[in-house]
N, C-alpha and C positions, 0 to 999 in steps of 0.2 A: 504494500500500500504506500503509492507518495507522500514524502509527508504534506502539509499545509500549505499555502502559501506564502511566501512573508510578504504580510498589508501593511511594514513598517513604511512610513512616509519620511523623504530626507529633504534637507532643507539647505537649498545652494546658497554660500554667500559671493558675492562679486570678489574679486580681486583688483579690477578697477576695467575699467573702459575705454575705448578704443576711438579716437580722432582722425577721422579720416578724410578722406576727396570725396567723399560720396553723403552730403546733406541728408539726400533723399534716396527710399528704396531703389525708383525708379532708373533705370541704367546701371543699377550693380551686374558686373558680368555673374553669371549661374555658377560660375566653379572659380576657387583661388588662381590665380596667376597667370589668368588671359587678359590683363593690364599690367603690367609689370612697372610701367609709369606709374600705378597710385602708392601716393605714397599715403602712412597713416603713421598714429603714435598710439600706444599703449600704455597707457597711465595706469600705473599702481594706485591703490588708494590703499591707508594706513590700517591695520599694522603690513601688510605685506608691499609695504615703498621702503623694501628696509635690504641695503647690498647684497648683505651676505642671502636676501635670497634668490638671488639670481649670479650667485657667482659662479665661476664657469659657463655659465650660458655664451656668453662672448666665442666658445672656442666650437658653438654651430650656426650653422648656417642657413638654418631653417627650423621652426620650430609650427606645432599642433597647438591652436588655439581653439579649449572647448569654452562655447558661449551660449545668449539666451536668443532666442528670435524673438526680441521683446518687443517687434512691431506685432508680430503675429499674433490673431486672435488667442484665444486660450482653446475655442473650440477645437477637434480636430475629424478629419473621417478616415475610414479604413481604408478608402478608395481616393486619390487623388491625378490629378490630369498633369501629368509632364510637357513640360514647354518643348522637350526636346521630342514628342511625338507628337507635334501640333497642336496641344492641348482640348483633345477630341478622346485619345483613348487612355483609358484608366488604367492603373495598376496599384498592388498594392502599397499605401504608405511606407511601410518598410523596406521594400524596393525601388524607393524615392529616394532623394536629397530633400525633399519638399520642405518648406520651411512648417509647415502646418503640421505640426509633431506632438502628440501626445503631453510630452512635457518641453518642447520648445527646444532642446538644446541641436548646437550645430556645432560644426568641427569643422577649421578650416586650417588648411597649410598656406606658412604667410616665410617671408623671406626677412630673417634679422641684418639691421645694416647699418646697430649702432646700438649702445644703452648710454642715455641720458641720464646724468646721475646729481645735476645742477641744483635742479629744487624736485626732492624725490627721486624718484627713479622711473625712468620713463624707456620704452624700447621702438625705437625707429623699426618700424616697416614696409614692407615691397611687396605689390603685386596680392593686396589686402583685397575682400570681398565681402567688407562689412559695412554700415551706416553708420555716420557718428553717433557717440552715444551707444553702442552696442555691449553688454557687461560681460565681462571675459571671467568664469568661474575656474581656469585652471590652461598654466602652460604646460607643455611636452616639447623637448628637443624631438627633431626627425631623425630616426639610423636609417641612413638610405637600405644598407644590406637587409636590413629585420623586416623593413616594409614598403619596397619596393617592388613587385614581382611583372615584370613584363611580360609574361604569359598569361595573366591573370583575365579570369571573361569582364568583360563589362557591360555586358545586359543588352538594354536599348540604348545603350550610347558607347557602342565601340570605338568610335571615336571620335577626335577634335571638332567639333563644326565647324562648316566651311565660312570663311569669311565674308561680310560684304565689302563693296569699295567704297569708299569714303572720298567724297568731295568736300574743299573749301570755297565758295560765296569768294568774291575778293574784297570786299567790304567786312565780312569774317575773319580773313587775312590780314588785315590791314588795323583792326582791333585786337588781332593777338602782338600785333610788332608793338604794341607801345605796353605791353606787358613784359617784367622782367624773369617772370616763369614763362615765357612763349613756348618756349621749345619744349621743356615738358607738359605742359597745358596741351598743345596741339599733338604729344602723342598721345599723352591722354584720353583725348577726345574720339580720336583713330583706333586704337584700343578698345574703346568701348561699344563707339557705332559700328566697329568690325561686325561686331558679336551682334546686332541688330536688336535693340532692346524692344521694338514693339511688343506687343502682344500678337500670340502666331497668330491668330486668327484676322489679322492687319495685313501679316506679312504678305497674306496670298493677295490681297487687292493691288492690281497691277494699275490701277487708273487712278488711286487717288494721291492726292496732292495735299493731302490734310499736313499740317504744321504741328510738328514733336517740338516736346522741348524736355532737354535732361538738366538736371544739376550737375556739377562738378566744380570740385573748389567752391570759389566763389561767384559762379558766372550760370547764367542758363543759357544753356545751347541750343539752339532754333535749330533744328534740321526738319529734311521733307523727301520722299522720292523721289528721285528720279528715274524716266523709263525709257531703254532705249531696246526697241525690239524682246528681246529675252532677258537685255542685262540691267540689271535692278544697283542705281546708286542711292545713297543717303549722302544730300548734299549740306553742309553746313549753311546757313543761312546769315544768321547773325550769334554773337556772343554777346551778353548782355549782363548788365549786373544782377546779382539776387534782388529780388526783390526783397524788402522788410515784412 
């Protein structure tokens, strides 16, 4: 006979929160490290903004941040719709990434490329796929050898998705020159409209013209389709400040 179940209930504390290029869900890429321009910070909060607990961390190069998806409702279902299967066919939660999880948490691998140690302790990040604000309950260094397997299935996403192209407006252009992050701002930008953040069900409309717009940093990004024949751009339009 099995025994019981354990209905003990646990109770996660933050370890602090994560500052990143991404205000808003909207344009976060689906998987860590298809931006490798964003950059973020991860902020300790007290007692753990204390050195000795992250010492050695410095000597990897990549570390497993588990967190909350404390956008996410609380509700969850057993069945949810995967963006990478056109968000038409279901499968079970489990066999998602989906953010809509029973008890919310995520797991993302982010790229270390500095510890801040000025006021607190703070850890520079690359190639992050969180939203500011997002509460970080626990770091993990990466062992490539232990948990890397390139053999390994991947379901319905064997692999990378394919990119879109990305066009700049030249009035687009011409307002990222007088910024002194241009250059990562604009790969930034490319990085993220690669990965085509509409919602799929957009994606297939070959005729419309309707006006996107992402966050990043501090700017919204106007972009729209373009159609030539078969080939589908996302044009930047204008770069604009956040609004308040």
């Amino acid at each position: 006979m099995d025994d019981a179940p354990n209905s003990e209930h646990f109770t996660l504390t933050p370890i602090g929160h994560v500052v990143s290029d991404y205000p808003d869900k909207f344009g976060i890429p689906r998987q860590p490290g298809l931006a490798p321009a964003a950059n973020a910070r991860l902020v300790l909060t007290a007692p753990y903004n204390d050195l000795l607990a992250v010492r050695g961390l410095e000597d990897f190069s990549h570390l497993w941040l588990s967190f909350i998806f404390h956008q996410s409702p609380e509700r969850w279902s057993p069945l949810v719709r995967p963006p990478r299967l056109g968000g038409n066919k279901k499968v079970g939660v489990f066999a998602s990434r989906s953010t809509h999880r029973p008890n919310r948490l995520g797991l993302s691998l982010v790229r270390l490329v500095g510890i801040d140690s000025q006021h607190g302790v703070a850890l520079q990040l690359q190639g992050c796929d969180l939203v500011s604000g997002t509460p970080v309950v626990d770091i993990k260094p990466y062992l490539p050898w232990a948990e890397s397997h390139p053999n390994a299935q991947a379901g319905f996403a064997p692999e990378a998705p394919s990119l879109m192209e990305v066009a700049f407006h030249p009035s687009a252009l011409d307002t990222l020159a007088l910024r002194q992050d241009s250059a990562t701002l604009l790969a930034l930008i490319e990085q993220v409209l690669s990965q085509d953040p509409r919602p799929a069900y957009q994606q297939k409309d070959k005729v419309s013209e309707r006006l996107y717009g992402v966050r990043l940093r501090d700017v919204d990004v106007k972009f729209r389709q373009r159609q030539k024949g078969e080939a589908t751009t996302l044009e930047v339009m204008a770069i604009e400040p956040c609004a308040e």
